[in-house]
TORSE-559761 format. One line per 4 residues: number of its first residue (from 1); their letters; for each residue x, y, z negated of C-alpha. Coordinates in steps of 0.05 Angstrom, whole numbers, always signed. Layout:
BEGIN
NUM) A) X:Y:Z; ...
This chain:
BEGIN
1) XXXX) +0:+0:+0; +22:+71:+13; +51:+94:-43; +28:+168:-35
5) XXXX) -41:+136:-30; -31:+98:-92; -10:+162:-123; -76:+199:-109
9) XXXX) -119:+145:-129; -94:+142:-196; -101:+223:-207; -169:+219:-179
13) XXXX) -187:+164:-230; -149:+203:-293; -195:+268:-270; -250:+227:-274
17) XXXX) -236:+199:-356; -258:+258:-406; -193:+291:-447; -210:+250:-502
21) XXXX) -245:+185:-500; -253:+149:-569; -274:+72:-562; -341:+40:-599
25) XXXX) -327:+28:-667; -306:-41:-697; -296:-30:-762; -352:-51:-805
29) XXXX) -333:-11:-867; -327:+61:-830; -382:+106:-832; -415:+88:-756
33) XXXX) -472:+45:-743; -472:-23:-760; -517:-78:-737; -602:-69:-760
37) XXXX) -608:-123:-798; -668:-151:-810; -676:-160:-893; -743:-175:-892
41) XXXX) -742:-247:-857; -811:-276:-851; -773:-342:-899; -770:-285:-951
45) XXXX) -857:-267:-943; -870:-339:-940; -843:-352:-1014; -881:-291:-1045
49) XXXX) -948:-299:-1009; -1010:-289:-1048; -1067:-337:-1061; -1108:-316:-1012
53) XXXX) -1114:-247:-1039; -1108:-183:-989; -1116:-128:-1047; -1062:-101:-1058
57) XXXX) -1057:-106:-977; -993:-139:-966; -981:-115:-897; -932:-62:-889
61) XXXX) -944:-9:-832; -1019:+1:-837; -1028:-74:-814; -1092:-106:-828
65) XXXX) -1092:-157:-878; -1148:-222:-863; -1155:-284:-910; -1155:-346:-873
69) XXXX) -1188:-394:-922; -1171:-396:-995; -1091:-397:-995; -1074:-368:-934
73) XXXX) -1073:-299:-900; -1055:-264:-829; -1031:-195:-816; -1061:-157:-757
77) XXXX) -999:-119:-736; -1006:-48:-690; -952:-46:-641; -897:-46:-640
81) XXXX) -889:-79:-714; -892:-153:-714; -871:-212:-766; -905:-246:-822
85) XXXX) -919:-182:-855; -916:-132:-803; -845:-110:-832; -814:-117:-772
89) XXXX) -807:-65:-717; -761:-48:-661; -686:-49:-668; -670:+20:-631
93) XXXX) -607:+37:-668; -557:-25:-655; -493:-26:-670; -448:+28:-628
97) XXXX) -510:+58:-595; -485:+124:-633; -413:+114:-622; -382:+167:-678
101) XXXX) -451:+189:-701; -520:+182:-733; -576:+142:-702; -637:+174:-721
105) XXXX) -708:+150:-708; -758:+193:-667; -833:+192:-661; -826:+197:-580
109) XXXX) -791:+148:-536; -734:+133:-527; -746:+133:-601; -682:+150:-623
113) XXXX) -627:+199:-626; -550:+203:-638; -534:+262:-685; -459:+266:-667
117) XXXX) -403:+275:-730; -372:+333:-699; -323:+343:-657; -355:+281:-616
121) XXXX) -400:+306:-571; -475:+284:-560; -510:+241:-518; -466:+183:-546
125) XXXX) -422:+216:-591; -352:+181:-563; -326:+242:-517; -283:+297:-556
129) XXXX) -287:+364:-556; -249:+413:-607; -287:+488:-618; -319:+478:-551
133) XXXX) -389:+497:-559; -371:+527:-630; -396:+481:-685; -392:+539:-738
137) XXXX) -447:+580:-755; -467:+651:-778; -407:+684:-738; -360:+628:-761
141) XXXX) -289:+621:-729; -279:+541:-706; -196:+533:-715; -160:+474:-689
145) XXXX) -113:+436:-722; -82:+389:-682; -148:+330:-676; -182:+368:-730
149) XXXX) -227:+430:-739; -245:+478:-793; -289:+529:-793; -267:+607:-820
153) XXXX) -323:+628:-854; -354:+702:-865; -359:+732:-930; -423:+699:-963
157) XXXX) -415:+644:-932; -392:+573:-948; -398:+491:-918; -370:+461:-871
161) XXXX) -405:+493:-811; -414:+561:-857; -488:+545:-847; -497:+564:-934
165) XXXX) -517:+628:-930; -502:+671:-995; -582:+671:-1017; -583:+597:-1017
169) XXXX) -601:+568:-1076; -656:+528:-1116; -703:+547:-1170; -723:+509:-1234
173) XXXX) -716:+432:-1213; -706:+445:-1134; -772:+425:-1114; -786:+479:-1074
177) XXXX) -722:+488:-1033; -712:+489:-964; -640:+510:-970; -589:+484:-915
181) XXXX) -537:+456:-955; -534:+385:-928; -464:+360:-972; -462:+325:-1042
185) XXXX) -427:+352:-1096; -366:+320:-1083; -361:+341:-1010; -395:+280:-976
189) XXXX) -438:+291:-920; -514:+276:-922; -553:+226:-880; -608:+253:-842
193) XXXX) -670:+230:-869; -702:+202:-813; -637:+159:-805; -652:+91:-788
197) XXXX) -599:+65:-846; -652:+99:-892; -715:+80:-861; -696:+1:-841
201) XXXX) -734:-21:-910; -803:-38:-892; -823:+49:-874; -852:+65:-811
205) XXXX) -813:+108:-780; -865:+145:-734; -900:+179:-786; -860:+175:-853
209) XXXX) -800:+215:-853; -837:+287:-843; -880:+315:-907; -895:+367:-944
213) XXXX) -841:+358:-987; -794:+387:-940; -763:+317:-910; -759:+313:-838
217) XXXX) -705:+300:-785; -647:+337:-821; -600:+324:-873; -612:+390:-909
221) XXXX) -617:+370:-986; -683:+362:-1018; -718:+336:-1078; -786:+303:-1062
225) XXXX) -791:+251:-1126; -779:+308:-1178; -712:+296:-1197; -664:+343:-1233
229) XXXX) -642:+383:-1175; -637:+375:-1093; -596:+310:-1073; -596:+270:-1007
233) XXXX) -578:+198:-991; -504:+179:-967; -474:+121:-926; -410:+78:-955
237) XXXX) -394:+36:-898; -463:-12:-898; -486:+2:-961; -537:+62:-983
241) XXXX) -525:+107:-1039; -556:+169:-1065; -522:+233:-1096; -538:+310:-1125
245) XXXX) -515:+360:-1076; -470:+416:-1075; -525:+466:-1079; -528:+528:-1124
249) XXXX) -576:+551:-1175; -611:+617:-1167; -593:+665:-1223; -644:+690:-1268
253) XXXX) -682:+745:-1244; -678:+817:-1276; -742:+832:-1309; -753:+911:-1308
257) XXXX) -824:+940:-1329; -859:+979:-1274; -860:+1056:-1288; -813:+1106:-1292
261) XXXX) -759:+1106:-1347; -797:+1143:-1413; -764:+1208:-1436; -711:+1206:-1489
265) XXXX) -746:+1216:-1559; -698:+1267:-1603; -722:+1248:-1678; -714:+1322:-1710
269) XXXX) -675:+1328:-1773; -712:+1311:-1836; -735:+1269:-1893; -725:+1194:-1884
273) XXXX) -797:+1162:-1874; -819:+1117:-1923; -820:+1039:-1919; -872:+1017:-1895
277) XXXX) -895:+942:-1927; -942:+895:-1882; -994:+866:-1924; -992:+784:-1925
281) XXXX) -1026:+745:-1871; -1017:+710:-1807; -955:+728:-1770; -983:+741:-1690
285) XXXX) -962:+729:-1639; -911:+677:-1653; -908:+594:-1645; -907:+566:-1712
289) XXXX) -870:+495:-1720; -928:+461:-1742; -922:+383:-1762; -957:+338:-1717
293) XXXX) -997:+283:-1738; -964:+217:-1767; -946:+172:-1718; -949:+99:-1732
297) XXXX) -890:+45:-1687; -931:-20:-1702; -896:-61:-1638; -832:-108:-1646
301) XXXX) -799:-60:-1696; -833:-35:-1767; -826:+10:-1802; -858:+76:-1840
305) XXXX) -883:+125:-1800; -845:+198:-1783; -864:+266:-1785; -849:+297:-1731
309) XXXX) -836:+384:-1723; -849:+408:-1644; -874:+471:-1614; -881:+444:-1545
313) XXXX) -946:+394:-1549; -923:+367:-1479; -851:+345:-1504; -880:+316:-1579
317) XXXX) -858:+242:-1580; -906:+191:-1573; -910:+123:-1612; -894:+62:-1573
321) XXXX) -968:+46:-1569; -957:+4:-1496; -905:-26:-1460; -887:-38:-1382
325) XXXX) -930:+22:-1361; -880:+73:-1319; -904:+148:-1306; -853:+169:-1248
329) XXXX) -857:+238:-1237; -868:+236:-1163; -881:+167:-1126; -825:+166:-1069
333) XXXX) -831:+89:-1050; -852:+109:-980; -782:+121:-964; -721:+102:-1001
337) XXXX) -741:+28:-1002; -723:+8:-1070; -658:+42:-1081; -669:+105:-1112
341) XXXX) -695:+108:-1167; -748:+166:-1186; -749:+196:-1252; -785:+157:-1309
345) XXXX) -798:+101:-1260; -750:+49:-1303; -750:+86:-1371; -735:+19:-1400
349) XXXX) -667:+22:-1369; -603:+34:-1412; -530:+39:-1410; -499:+7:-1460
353) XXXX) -432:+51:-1478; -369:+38:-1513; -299:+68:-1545; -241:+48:-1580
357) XXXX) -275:+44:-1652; -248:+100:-1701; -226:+137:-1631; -249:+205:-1612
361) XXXX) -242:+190:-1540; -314:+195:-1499; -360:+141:-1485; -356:+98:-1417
365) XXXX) -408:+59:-1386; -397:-7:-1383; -472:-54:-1387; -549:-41:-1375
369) XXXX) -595:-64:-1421; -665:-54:-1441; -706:-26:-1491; -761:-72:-1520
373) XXXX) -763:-30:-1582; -754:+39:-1614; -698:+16:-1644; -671:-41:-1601
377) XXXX) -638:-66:-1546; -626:-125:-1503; -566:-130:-1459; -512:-188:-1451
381) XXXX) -477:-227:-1504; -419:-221:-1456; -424:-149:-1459; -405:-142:-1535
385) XXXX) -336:-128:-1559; -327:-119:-1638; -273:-76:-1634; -321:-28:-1602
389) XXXX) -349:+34:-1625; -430:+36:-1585; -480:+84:-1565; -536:+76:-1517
393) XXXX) -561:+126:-1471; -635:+120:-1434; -686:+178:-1404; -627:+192:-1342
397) XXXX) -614:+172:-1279; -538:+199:-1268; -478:+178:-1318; -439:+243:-1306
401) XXXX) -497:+291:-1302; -529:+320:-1369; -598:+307:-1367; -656:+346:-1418
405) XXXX) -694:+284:-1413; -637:+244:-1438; -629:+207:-1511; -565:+182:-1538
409) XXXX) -570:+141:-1606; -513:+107:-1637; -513:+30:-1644; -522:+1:-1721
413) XXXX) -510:-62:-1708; -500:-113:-1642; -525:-182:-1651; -496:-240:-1599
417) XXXX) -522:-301:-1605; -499:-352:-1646; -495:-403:-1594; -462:-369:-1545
421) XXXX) -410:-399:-1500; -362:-381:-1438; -343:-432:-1391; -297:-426:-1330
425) XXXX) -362:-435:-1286; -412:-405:-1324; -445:-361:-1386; -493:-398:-1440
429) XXXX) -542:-366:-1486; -525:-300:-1454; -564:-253:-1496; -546:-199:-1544
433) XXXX) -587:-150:-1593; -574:-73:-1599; -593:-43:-1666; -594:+28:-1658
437) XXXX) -588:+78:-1713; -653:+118:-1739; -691:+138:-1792; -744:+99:-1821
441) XXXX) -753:+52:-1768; -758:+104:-1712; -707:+118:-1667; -710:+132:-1593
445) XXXX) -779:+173:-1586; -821:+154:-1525; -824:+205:-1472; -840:+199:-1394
449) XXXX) -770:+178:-1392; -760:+127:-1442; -806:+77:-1455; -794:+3:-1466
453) XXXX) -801:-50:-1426; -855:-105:-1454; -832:-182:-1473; -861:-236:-1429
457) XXXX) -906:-295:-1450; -888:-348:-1399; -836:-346:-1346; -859:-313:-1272
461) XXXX) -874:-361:-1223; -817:-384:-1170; -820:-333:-1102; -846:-272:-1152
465) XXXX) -809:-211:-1129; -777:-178:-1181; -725:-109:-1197; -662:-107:-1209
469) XXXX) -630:-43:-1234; -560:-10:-1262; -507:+35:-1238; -459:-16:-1230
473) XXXX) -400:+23:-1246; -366:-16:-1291; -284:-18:-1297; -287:-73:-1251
477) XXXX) -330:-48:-1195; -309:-11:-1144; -370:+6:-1105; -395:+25:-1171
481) XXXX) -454:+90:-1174; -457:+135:-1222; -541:+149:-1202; -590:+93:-1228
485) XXXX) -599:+48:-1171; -654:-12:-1161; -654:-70:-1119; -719:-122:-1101
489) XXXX) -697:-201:-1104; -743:-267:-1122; -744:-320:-1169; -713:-372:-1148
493) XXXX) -739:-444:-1167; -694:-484:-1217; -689:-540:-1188; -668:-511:-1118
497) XXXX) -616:-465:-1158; -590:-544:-1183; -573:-565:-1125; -510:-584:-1114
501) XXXX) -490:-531:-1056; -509:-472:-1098; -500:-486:-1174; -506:-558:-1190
505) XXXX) -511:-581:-1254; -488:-519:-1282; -555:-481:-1301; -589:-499:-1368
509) XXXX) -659:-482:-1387; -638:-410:-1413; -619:-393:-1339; -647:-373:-1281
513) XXXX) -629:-356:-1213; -665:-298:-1173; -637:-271:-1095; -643:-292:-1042
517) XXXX) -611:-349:-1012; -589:-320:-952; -545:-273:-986; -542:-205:-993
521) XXXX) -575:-173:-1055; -548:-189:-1115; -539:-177:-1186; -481:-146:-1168
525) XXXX) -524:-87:-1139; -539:-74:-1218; -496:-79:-1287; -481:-145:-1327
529) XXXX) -539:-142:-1386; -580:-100:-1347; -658:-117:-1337; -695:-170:-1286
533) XXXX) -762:-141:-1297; -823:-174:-1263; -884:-143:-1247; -952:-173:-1270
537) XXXX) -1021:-135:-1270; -988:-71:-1267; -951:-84:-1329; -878:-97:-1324
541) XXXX) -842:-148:-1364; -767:-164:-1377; -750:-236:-1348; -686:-241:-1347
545) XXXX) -612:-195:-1364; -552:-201:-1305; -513:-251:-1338; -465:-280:-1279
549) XXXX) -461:-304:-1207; -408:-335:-1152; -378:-274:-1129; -425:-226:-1102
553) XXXX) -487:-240:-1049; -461:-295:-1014; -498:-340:-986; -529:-400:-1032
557) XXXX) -498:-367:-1097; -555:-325:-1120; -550:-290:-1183; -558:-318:-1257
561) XXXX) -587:-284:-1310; -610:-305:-1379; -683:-326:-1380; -713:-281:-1433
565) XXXX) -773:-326:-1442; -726:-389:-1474; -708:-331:-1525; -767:-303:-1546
569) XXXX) -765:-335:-1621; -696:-315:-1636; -713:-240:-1608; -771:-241:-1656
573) XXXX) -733:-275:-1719; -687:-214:-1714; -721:-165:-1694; -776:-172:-1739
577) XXXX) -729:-205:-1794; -740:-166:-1871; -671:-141:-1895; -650:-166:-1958
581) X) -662:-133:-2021
């Protein structure tokens, strides 16, 4: 061939390659999109179906639930949704359809959309371009640095794309913002909430991720389940976490009285007036600590009732009267599929907290557990360490946030039990009490945020979906959270959990294993000691603490966790046991 020919052909073909090409992604623990997989396989509907029962409707995505006979039911599913209960819908967002971006699901066809990481540049987000069309906002200078960009922002102005403007901030808890900061606080940038990584649980996408609460497709911060402040959800390689954002609070407005200023009053010289005495009486226009009524704890604990001083009728704390009976502030199910968790929806939840004892140094998480009492606590046997000083703190979702709702009370006393054993293999009689420290029998006060959890009478039956919940950010957890997270898995049947390719002969009758076979969630998702609560008549009850597992959500090595209801006599004999005199 002639070799000037040559020559040309292979500038023609470099013209034709963009400046900078950047291959699909392969790495399944970067930030791009990984495959859609399906977590709600119909194997997984077919061990929790009702009895025949279509209220509550079981179908997700407004299919129509019909009984077939006295066991059995069908779900009419509207297109394009499909599977046993309709939770399955069309996989738009694939792995490397975004390239180096965000797929996002749309109401319109093609039904989805990359949101390119800048500087890749849309429709596929894998061509590079540097400050060319200028990513920064609000007169903001794009600079290059070598591969790299940063924007060179006004005065007033801050983010990455100076897109905060100097008036952005939130008010009281954040409800009402429409802000556009769109990073956490420690610089990690939101997902958009219509991504498909959010919205993969079970949601329908075409009419679920725009509301009144200011969601929609962006990933401008937000706080639709009446949290603390504005937070958004966040992507660590294919897993889904949840954070508070970087967003400032509005200062305190400047109350002046309308009118113009009064005139200065000169006092002329004279006599000092006399003293003038107020006659006894009521004092107006002032609260009065008044004390409330006597409040009687006659569940698992006893003890005398307290008197209780409050000026704020809404904040008074209750008696224990019920148990298993949430009051989230704001229902957000529709959405985050069982990973955040809204505030007071688990207000049995606790983290269990330790230091050096006789130390000054601050607590560290390092177990869940669960109130069952006012003044006690179930966690893990394994989870106790005498040379520990304890506290326990409940009525928060976030371990490095101060919370108002929050209650810390100092551990009396922990109680393992006296059976309990370690193997190389496995964990037996797993269970541990938590006395906390109070006065006359009271000790955490039940708010919205705190309540406990109730005991069961008889185990849940085998396919019962049930929550698993912690922060998981132990010493020896990396992928730890410092947010309250929750996780759905099912009972798993004893004697399947027995067989020999997934625990064998291992499990005793104070175990039991809940999953799901085919791996994935796990008890790893929460904290050892933390609760396996099951839901029943709208009640829920504590089946079972994270106690141990093969590793962590692999396939046909579910988790373990202590079976509550072997326990329930030596719970009582302790917890209702008369001190001596």
């Amino acid at each position: 061939m002639n070799l000037k020919f040559l020559v040309l052909l292979l500038f023609l073909a470099a013209l034709a390659v963009p400046a900078h090409t950047v291959d699909e992604p392969t790495d399944k623990n970067d930030d791009d999109d990984d495959d859609d997989d399906d977590n709600h396989s119909d194997w997984v509907f077919e061990l929790q179906e009702p009895e025949g029962r279509c209220n509550p409707n079981p179908c997700f995505n407004n299919g129509v639930c019909e009984e077939k006979g006295q066991n059995h039911y069908d779900c009419k599913c509207p297109r394009p949704f499909r599977g046993k209960k309709c939770q399955r819908g069309p996989k738009h967002c694939q792995k490397g359809k975004c390239g180096h971006g965000e797929c996002v699901l749309t109401s319109t066809p093609p039904f989805y959309e990359c949101k390119c990481k800048e500087p890749f540049q849309p429709p596929k987000c894998r061509n590079v371009e540097l400050c060319n069309p200028n990513p920064c906002k609000n007169g903001g200078q794009c600079i290059v640095d070598g591969m790299e960009f940063d924007c060179e922002c006004p005065a007033g102005f801050r983010g990455r794309f100076c897109q905060v403007g100097p008036n952005d901030c939130f008010e009281g808890d954040g409800e009402s913002y429409r802000g556009q900061v769109s990073e956490t606080d420690d610089g990690k940038e939101c997902l958009y909430w219509n991504s498909h990584f959010i919205l993969e649980s079970g949601a329908n996408p075409f009419n679920s991720h725009e509301d009144s609460n200011g969601l929609g497709p962006h990933n401008f911060c937000r706080n639709p389940d009446g949290d603390t402040m504005p937070w958004c959800f966040l992507r660590r390689g294919r897993k889904l976490f949840w954070d508070y954002c970087d967003v400032t609070e509005c200062p305190e407005p400047t109350v002046t009285p309308p009118g113009p200023s009064p005139a200065l009053t000169v006092t002329p010289p004279g006599p000092t007036p006399a003293l003038t005495v107020t006659p006894p009486g009521p004092t107006p226009a002032f609260a009065v600590l008044t004390p409330g009524p006597t409040l009687a704890y006659t569940a698992w604990t006893q003890g005398p009732a307290q008197t209780t001083a409050t000026a704020d009728t809404s904040a008074e704390p209750e008696p224990f009267s019920t148990c298993g009976k949430p009051t989230p502030k704001r229902s957000f199910f529709r959405i985050y599929g069982g990973l955040k968790v809204p505030p007071g929806a688990l207000p049995w939840q606790v983290s269990v907290q330790v230091r050096p004892r006789g130390s000054d140094q601050p607590y560290r998480h390092i177990c869940g557990g669960v109130l069952i009492g006012s003044c006690w606590v179930l966690t893990a046997g394994h989870c106790i360490d005498k040379n520990n000083e304890m506290q326990v703190f409940m009525g928060g979702l976030s371990l490095d946030t101060e919370d108002p709702m929050e209650q810390r009370i100092q551990v009396e006393e922990a109680i393992v039990h006296e059976n309990y054993r370690e193997t190389t293999v496995s964990v037996h009689n797993d269970i541990a009490l938590l006395k906390l420290k109070g006065k006359d029998g009271n000790c955490a006060n039940e708010t919205q945020f705190v309540k406990r959890a109730c005991l069961p009478d008889a185990p849940m039956p085998d396919g019962s979906e049930c929550t698993i919940s912690g922060w998981g950010a132990t010493e020896n957890s990396a992928n730890g959270s410092n947010n309250l997270l929750d996780a759905k898995v099912l009972i798993i049947a004893q004697e399947t959990c027995s067989e020999s390719k997934i625990y064998g002969r291992v499990l005793d009758n104070g175990m039991l294993c809940a999953g799901h076979l085919q791996g994935g969630v796990d008890s790893c998702q929460g904290d050892s000691g933390g609760p396996l609560t099951c839901q029943q008549n709208q009640t829920h009850y504590i089946n079972g603490l994270v106690s141990w597992g093969d590793q962590c959500g692999r396939k046909n090595k579910p988790g373990v966790y202590t079976r509550v209801t072997h326990f329930l006599d030596w719970i009582k004999s302790k917890t209702l046991a008369v001190p001596a005199a």
